[in-house]
N, C-alpha and C positions, 0 to 999 in steps of 0.2 A: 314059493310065493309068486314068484313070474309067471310061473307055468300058468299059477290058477287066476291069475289077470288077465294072461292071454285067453286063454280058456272061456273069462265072463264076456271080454270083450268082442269072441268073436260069436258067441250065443245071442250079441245086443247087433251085430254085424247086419244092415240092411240086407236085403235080397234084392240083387236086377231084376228089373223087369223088361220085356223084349224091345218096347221102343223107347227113346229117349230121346233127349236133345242134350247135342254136344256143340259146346262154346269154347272153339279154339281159341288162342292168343295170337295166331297167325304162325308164317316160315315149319309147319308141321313135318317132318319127316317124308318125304315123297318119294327115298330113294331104297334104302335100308330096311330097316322091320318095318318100317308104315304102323308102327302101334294105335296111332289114332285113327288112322283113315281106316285100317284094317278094322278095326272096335265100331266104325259106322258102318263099315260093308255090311259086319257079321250083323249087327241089330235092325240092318234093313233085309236080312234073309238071307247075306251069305249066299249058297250058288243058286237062291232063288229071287236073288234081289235086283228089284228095274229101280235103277236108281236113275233121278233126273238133276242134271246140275244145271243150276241158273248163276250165269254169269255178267250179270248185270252191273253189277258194280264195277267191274274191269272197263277198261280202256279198249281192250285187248280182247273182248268176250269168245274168239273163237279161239287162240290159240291157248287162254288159260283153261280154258272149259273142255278143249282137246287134250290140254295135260292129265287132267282128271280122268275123261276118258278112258284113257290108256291106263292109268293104275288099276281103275275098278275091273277094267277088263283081262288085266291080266291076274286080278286077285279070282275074278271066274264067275262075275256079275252074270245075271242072265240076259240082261237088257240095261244098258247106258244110254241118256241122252241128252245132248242141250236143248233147253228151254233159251232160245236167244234172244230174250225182249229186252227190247233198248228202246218201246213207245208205252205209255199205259195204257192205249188203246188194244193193243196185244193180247193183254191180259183178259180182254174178255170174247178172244176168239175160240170157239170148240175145238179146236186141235187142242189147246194151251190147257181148257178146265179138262179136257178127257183124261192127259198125260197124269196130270196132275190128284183126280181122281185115282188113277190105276197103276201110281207107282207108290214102293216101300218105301223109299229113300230122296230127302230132298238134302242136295248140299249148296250152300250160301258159298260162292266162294269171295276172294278180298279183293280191294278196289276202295271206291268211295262211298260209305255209306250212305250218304245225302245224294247220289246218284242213285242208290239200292232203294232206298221209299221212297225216291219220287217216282220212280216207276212201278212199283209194289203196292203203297200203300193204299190202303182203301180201296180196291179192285176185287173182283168176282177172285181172280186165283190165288189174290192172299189171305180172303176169306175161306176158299176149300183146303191152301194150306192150315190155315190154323183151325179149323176144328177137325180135322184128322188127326193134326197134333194130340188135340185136346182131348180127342176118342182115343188115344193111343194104338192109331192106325198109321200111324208114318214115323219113321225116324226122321229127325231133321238135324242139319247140321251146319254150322256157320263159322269160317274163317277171319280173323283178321276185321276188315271192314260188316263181312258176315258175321260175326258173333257181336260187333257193335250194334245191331239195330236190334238185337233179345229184346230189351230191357223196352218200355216204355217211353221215357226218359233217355233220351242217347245223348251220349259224347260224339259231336259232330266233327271237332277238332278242338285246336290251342295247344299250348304248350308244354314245354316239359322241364324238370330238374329247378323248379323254383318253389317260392315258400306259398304256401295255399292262398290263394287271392281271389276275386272276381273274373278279371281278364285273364286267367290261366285257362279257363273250358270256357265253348260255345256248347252251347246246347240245344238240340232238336228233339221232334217225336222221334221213336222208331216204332217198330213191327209190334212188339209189346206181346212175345209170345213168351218171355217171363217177365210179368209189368211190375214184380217188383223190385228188379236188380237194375242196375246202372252196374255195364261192362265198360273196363278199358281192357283194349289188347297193348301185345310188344310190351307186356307193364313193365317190368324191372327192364329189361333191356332197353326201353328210352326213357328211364326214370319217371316216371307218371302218378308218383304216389300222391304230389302235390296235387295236380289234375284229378286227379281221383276223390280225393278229400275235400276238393274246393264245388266239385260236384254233387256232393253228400250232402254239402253246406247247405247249399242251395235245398234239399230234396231230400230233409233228414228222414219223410218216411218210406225212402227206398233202401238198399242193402249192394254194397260197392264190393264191385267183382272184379280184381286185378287179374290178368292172366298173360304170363310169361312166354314167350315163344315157343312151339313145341310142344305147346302144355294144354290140356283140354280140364274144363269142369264138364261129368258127365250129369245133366239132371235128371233124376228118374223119378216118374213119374209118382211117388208117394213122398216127395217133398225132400230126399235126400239129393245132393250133389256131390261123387265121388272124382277124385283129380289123378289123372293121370299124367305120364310125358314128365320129361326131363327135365322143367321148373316145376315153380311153385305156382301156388292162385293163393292172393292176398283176396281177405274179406276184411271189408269192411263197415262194420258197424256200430249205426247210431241209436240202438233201440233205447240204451240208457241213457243219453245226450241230454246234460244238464243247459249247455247256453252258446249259443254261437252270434257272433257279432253281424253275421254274412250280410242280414235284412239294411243294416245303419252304416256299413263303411263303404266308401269308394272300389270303384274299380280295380287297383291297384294299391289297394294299402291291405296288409296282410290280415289274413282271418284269426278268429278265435275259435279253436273248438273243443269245449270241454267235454271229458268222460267217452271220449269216445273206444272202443271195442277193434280191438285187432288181431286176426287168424292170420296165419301164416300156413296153409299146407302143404303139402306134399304127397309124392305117389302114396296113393291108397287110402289117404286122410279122407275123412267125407265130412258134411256141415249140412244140417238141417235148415233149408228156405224159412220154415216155420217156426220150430220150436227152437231157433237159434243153437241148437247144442253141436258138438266138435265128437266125432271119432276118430280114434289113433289107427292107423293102418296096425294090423294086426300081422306081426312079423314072428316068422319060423324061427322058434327056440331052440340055438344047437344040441346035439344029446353029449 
């Protein structure tokens, strides 16, 4: 009976497709296997891949963006480079659209996301990033503050490890290259489930994406997300969300949220964007 479960399960088993976008939780692996970053190398072409990192959101943009540097090149990139725009005027000079145009690979790395769109948003190169995307001509990838600005709807900041309220999240636009998710990163490691939930409240018809350190949701472009890396990714969903008090309470007096929908996954679990359904990682039956 196992056998023939495993068996259906991995016949209903998505198929990758070559690009994708991958939404780390942040602190990924940088030294060891590199499983995630190597999983973006390979989908941006592997030893054909011009991969561009924008490090924008950092403080630091030259010394993080030379970290990266140096992994992809030594994984056997064909071509790495920084994009270092730190003006939105940048963003619409011909060096910036060509790179950007003629590379496989784009990586978000972390910082402050509210620094990441106010120099991104609404510009000539964040408009040829996202319909490359959108043509499944680019792999794109976002760390940390990077995988914060996915969604539409971004968590800008607030707080952590309290009961779901108002004044727990701030909330800003982001990039909106998946507009229907609201990402929190570092989720179980600085307890954000609260934040998470109090976000949903707000924006019951998005779909709330926890993501653990280390841990990547990969989205592929037929509406599957499969999770890789050493945590979990929390979903959470309100599609059946009978009543939430959010609209009528104070700031700081606690939320109501009924019927709401909680995934927990794990390597190799995947969760349909769309049709809301859960696959179990399908695992090798000993003989």
């Amino acid at each position: 009976m196992p056998q023939l479960q495993a068996k259906s399960l991995e016949m209903r088993t998505p198929q990758a497709t070559k690009t994708a976008v991958l939404v780390i939780g942040g602190a990924e692996d940088k030294v060891h296997g590199r499983e995630i970053l190597r999983t973006f190398f390979g989908r941006a072409g592997a030893s054909k891949a011009y991969i561009t990192i924008i490090p924008s959101a950092s403080r630091e943009p030259a010394i993080i963006g030379g970290r990266y540097i140096r992994i992809f090149e030594e994984m056997g990139a064909q071509k790495v480079e920084i994009l270092d725009i730190r003006e939105r005027e940048q963003c619409e000079a011909s060096q910036i659209k060509a790179s950007l145009e003629a590379c496989s690979g784009v990586f978000l790395t972390g910082g402050d996301q509210l620094r990441l769109c106010g120099v991104l948003a609404d510009t000539p190169a964040m408009e040829i990033i996202r319909q490359r995307v959108r043509a499944g001509q680019l792999t794109l990838a976002g760390t940390s503050a990077g995988a914060a600005v996915m969604g539409h709807h971004m968590i800008a900041g607030g707080g952590s490890g309290e009961t779901p309220n108002r004044s727990l999240v701030d909330m800003a636009t982001g990039l909106g290259f998946i507009p229907e998710v609201i990402v929190d990163q570092h989720f179980h490691n600085r307890n954000r489930m609260g934040r998470l939930i109090s976000a949903i409240s707000a924006h019951p018809d998005r779909l709330g994406i926890g993501i653990d350190e280390d841990t990547c949701a990969v989205f592929e472009r037929d509406g599957w997300l499969q999770v890789m890396g050493k945590g979990s990714v929390t979903i959470v969903d309100p599609t059946e969300l009978t009543h939430t008090n959010e609209p009528h309470v104070g700031a700081n007096e606690p939320l109501t949220v009924h019927n709401l929908r909680l995934h927990i996954l794990s390597y190799g679990d995947r969760f349909h964007l769309y049709q809301r359904t859960v696959l179990p990682a399908v695992h090798r039956i000993s003989s």
